[in-house]
C-alpha positions as CSV (number, residue, x, y, z in Angstrom):
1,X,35.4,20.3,-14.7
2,X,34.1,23.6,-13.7
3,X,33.1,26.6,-15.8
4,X,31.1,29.8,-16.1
5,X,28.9,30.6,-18.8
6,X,27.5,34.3,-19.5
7,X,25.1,35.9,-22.0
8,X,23.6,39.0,-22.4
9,X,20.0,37.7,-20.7
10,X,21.5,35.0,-17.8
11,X,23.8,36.3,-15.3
12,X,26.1,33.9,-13.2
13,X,25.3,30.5,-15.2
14,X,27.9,27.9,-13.4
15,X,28.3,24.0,-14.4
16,X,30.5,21.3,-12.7
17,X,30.7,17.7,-14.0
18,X,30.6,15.0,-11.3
19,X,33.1,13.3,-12.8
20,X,35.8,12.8,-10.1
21,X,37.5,16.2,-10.5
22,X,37.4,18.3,-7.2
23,X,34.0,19.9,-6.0
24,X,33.3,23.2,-6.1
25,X,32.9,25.2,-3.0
26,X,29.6,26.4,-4.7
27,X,28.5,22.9,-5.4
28,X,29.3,22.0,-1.7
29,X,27.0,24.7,0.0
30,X,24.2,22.5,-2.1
31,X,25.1,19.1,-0.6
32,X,22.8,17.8,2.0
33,X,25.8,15.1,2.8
34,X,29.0,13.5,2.3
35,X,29.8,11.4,-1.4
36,X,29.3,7.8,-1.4
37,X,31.7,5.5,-2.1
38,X,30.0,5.2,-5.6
39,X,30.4,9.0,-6.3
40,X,27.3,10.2,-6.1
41,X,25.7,12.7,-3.3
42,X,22.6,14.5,-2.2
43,X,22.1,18.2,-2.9
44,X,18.7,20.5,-2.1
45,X,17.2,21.8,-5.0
46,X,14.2,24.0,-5.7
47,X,11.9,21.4,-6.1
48,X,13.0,18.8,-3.7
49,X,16.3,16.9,-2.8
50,X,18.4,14.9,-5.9
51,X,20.8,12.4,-6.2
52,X,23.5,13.6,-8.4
53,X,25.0,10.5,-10.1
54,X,28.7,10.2,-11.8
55,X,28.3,12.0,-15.1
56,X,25.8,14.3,-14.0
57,X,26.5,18.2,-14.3
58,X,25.3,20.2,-11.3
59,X,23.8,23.9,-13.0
60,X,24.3,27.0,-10.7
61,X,22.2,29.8,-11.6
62,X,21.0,33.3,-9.0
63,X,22.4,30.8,-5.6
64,X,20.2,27.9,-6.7
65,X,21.5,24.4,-7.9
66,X,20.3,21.4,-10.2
67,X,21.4,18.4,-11.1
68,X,20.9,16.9,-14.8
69,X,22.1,14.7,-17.6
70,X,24.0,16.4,-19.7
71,X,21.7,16.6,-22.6
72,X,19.5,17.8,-20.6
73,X,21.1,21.1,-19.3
74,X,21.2,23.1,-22.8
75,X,17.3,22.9,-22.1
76,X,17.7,23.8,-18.6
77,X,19.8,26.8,-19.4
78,X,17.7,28.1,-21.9
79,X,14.9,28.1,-19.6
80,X,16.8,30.7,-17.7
81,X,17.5,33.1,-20.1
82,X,13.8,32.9,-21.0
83,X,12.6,33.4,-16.9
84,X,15.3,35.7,-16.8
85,X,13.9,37.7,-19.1
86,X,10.3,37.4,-18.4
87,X,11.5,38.3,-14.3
88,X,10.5,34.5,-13.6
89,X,12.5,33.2,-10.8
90,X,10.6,29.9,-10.1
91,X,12.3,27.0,-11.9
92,X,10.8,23.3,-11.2
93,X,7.7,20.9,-12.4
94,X,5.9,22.6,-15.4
95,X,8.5,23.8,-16.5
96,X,7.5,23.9,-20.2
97,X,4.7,26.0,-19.2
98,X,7.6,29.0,-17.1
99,X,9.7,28.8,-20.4
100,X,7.7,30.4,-22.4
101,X,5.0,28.4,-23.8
102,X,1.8,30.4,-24.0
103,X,-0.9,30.1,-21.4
104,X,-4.5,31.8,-20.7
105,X,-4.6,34.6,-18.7
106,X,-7.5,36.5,-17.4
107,X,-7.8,40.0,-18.8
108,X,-5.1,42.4,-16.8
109,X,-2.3,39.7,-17.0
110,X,-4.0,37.5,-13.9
111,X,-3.2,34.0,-14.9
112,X,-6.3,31.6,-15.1
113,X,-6.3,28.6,-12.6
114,X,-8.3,26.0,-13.9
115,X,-7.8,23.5,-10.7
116,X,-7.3,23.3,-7.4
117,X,-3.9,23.4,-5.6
118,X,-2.4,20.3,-5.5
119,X,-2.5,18.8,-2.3
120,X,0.5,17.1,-0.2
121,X,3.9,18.5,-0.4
122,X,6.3,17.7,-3.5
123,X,8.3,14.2,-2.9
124,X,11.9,14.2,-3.3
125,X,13.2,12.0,-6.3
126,X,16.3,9.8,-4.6
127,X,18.1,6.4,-5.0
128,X,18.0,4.3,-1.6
129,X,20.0,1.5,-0.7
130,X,17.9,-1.8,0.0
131,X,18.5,-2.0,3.2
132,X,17.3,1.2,4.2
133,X,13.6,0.3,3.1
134,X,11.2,-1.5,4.5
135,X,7.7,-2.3,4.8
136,X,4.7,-2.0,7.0
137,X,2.9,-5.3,7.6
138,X,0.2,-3.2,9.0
139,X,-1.3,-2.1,5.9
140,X,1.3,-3.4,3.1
141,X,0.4,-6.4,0.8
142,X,1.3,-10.1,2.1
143,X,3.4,-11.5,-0.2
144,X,4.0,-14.9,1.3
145,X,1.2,-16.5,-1.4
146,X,2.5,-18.4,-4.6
147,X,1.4,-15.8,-6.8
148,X,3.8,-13.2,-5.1
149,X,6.2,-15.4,-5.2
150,X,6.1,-16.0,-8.7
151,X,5.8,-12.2,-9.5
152,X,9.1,-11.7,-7.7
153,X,10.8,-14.5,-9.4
154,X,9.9,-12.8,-12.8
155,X,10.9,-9.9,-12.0
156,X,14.4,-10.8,-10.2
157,X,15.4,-13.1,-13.9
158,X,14.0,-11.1,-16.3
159,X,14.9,-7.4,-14.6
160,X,14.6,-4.6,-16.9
161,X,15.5,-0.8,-15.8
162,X,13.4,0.6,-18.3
163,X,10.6,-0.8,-16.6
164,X,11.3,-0.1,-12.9
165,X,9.4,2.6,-12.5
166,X,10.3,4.6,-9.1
167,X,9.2,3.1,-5.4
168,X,6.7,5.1,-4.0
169,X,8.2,6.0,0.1
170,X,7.5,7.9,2.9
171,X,10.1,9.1,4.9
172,X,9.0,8.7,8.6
173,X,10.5,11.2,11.8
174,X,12.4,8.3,12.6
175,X,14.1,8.0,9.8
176,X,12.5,4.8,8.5
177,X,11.6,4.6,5.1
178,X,8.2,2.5,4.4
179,X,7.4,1.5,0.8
180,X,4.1,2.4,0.2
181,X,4.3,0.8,-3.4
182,X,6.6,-1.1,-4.9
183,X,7.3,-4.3,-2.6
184,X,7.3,-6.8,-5.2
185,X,10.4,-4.7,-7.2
186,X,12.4,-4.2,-4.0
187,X,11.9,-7.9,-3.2
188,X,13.1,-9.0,-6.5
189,X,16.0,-7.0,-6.3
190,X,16.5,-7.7,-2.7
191,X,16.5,-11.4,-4.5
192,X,18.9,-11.1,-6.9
193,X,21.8,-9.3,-4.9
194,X,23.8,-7.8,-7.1
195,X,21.4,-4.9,-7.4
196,X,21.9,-2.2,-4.7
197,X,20.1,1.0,-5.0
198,X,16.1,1.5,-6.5
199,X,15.0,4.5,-7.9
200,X,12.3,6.3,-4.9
201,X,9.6,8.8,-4.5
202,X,10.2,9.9,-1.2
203,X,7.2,11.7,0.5
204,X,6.7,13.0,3.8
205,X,3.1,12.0,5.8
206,X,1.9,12.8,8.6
207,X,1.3,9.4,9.8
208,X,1.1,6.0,9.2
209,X,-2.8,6.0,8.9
210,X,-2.4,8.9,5.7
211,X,0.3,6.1,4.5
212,X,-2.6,3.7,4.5
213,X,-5.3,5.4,3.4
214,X,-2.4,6.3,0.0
215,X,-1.5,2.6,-0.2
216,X,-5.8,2.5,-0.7
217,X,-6.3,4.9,-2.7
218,X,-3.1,3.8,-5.0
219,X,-4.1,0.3,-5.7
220,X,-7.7,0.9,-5.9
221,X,-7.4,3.0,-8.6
222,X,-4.5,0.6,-9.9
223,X,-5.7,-2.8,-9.8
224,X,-8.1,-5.0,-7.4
225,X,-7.0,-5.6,-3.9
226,X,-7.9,-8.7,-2.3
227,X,-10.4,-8.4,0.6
228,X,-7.5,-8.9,3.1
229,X,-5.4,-6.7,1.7
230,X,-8.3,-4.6,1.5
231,X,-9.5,-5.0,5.4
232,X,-5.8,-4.8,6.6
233,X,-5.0,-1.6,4.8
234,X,-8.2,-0.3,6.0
235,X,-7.7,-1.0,9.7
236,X,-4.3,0.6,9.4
237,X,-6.2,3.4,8.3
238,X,-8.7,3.7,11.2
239,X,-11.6,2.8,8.8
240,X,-14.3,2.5,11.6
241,X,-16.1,-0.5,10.4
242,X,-12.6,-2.4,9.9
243,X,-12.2,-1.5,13.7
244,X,-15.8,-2.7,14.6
245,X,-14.8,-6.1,12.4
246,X,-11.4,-6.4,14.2
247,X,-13.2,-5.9,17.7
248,X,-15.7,-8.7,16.9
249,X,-13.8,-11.2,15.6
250,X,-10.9,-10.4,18.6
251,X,-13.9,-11.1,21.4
252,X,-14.8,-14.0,19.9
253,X,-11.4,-15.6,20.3
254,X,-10.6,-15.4,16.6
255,X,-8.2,-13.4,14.3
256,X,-8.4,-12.3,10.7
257,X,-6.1,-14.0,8.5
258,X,-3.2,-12.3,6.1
259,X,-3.5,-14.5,3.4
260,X,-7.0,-15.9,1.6
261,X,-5.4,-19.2,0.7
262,X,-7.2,-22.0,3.1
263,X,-3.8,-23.7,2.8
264,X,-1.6,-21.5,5.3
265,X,-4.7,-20.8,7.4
266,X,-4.3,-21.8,11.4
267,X,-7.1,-22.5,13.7
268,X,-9.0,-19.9,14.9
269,X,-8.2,-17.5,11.7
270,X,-10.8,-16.5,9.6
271,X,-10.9,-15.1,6.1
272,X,-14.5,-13.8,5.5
273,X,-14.6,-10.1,6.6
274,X,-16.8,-9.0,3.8
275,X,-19.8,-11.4,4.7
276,X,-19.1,-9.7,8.9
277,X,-19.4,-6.3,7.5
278,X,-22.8,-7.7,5.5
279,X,-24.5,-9.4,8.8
280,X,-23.4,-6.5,10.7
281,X,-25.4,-3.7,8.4
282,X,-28.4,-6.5,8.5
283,X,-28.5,-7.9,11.7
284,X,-26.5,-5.9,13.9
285,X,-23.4,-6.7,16.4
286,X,-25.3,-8.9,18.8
287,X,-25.9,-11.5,16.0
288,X,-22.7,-11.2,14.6
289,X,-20.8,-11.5,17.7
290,X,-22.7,-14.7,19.0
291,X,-22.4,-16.5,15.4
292,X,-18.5,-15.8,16.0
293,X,-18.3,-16.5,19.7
294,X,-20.3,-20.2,18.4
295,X,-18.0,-20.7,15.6
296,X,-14.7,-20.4,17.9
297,X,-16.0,-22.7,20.2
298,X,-17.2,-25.5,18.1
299,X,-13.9,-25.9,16.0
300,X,-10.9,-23.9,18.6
301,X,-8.2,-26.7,16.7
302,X,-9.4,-27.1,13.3
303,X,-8.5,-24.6,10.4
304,X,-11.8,-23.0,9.9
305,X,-12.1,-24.2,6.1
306,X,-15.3,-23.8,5.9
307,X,-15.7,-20.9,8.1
308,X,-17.7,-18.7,5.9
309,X,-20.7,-21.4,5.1
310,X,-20.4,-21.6,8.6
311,X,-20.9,-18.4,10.0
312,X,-23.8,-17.3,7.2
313,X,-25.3,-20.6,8.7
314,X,-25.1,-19.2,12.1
315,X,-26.1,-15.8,11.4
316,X,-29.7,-17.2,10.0
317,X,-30.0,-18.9,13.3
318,X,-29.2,-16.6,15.7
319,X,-31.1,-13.7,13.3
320,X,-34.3,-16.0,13.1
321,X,-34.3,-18.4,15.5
322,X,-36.9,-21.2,15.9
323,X,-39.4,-21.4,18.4
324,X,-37.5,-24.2,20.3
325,X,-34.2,-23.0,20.2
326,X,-31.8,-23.7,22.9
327,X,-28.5,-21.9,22.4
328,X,-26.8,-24.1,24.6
329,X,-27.1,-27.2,22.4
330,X,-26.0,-25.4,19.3
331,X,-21.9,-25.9,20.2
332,X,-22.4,-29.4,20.4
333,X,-24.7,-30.1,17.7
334,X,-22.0,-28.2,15.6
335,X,-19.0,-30.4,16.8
336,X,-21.0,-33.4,15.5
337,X,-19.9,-31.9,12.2
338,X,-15.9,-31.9,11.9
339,X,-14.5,-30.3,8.7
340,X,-14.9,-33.6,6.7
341,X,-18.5,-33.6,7.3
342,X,-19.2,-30.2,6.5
343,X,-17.2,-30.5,3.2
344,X,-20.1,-33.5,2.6
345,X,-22.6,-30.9,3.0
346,X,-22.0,-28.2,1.2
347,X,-20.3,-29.9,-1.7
348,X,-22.8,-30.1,-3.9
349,X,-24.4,-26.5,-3.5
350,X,-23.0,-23.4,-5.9
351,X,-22.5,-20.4,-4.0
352,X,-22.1,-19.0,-0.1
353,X,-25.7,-18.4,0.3
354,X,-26.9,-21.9,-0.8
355,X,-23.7,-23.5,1.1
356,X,-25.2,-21.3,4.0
357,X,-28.2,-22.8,3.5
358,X,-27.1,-26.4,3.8
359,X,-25.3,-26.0,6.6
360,X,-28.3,-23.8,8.7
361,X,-30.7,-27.0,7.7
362,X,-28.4,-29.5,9.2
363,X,-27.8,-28.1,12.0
364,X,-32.0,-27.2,12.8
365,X,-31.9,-30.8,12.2
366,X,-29.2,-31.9,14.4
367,X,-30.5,-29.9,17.4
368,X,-33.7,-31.5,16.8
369,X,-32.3,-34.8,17.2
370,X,-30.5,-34.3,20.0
371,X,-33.5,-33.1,21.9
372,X,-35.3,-36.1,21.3
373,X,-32.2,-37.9,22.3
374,X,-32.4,-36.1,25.6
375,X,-36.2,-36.8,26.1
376,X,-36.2,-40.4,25.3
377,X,-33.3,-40.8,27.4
């Protein structure tokens, strides 16, 4: 269906129905490409690109286009003949304040800004196929942990579209586009099959590090972040002391884990990047990076459990050492004590500093014995 409407304050109103009936060569000078198989299409806008879905009506008004329900466009139209009227030519977000609602105005006619400009550029509002999003493992959540895994089952049996709100996106140069938020809905619908398309946010950043420190600021203000997800995203972001953590922990032959469950740990990963970032403020990188190098070479094949204990333990070694300390009988005084054993230790003390504590005491101990092995030998 195609018509023209007039009235005495709008001049050149047009509306087309997608409905299957042939598209208008003003329609077509809108389209950003070609129709999908399931009849919908791109088109530019004013305020971004759109989707225009079967059933839609695409509204022509002064060259510009929109696309909405079609409840929606007696509004739309209306708005018009009010901007037309008023010689208001901008049509887009706010829109109940450029039809005519009142607002202050400084004396003259100036009209009062209360806030800063917005920053960032406006996203586009687009359905996207499945397949052509993806994540960044960089900065993105892990969900390979059982309580991902039984958020995305929910979701996938109990899917709702009046609850899926839209993905948050950034198209890259490349083409790529990276959900920022929203992995555990595109999993669940990635899960279930028959679901094709998800409702996006598509914005444009400048690079992956403004994509991280977003993902940060999004979920911060959201809900908790674990302190991986919290380190990861970070380092993604070129937070320096994330970096300084990453070098440490890289020199001492060890890697930060992904996930904070002991269970999937491997050996050499470590999960306590919150207790580095503390010694490092307090004792600086020299103690730091020798309680790591220590802790890598006492357990290289055992998953490092106990790592944290472990580390606070060597920290208050290396930071105050005794007066008889030999560095070079600390690694094997520590591989004396195999996972087991320290799991005897510290099992009866309540928190990290008294597990810390524990662990610093038996091994001033263990040294000391194995002096006086050497000496009465």
């Amino acid at each position: 269906m195609d018509s023209q409407t007039q009235s005495p304050t709008t001049l050149d109103v047009q509306t087309w129905v997608n409905d299957g009936s042939p598209i208008p060569e003003w329609v077509r000078s809108h389209m950003t490409d070609e129709i999908c198989p399931n009849g919908t299409f791109m088109m530019g806008t004013p305020v971004g690109s759109a989707r225009v879905h079967v059933g839609n009506v695409v509204v022509g008004h002064l060259g510009e286009a929109w696309a909405r329900a079609p409840e929606e466009v007696p509004e739309l139209v209306a708005g018009f003949t009010t901007c037309d009227s008023r010689g208001v030519t901008s049509i887009g977000p706010g829109k109940a304040t450029q039809f005519g609602s009142k607002s202050k105005r400084k004396r003259g006619g100036e009209r009062k800004m209360p806030f800063r400009p917005p920053h960032g550029l406006m996203p586009s509002i687009e359905w996207v196929h499945l397949e052509d999003l993806s994540v960044d493992p960089s900065y993105q959540r892990s969900i390979d942990n059982e309580g991902s895994r039984r958020l995305i089952a929910s979701i996938a049996a109990n899917f709702d579209w009046r609850l899926c709100s839209p993905l948050i996106v950034s198209r890259r140069s490349d083409g790529k586009k990276v959900i920022i938020d929203g992995q555990h809905r595109w999993a669940a619908a990635t899960r279930r099959g028959d679901l094709l398309q998800l409702p996006c946010c598509l914005f444009s950043y400048e690079s992956p590090e403004e994509e991280a420190r977003m993902f940060i600021v999004a979920n911060r203000v959201r809900k908790p972040m674990n302190r991986l997800d919290d380190f990861y995203a970070a380092l993604a972001a070129a937070d320096e002391d994330a970096l300084e953590i990453r070098r440490l922990v890289t020199e001492a032959g060890l890697s930060v884990a992904r996930s904070t469950s002991s269970v999937s740990w491997k050996p050499g990963e470590i999960a306590f990047t919150a207790s580095i970032a503390t010694a490092i403020r307090r004792h600086g990188d020299a103690v730091v990076s020798a309680s790591l190098t220590s802790l890598a070479e006492a357990y290289p094949d055992q998953s490092l459990i106990h790592g944290a204990s472990v580390f606070g333990a060597l920290v208050k070694l290396f930071s105050n050492p005794p007066e008889d300390f030999d560095p070079d009988c600390l690694v094997p005084a520590m591989r004396r004590f195999d996972m087991a054993g320290l799991t005897e230790i510290v099992k009866d003390q309540k928190g990290g500093e008294s597990r810390a504590s524990a662990l610093h005491l038996a091994l001033v101990e263990t040294m000391a014995e194995m002096q006086n092995e050497t000496l009465a030998a």
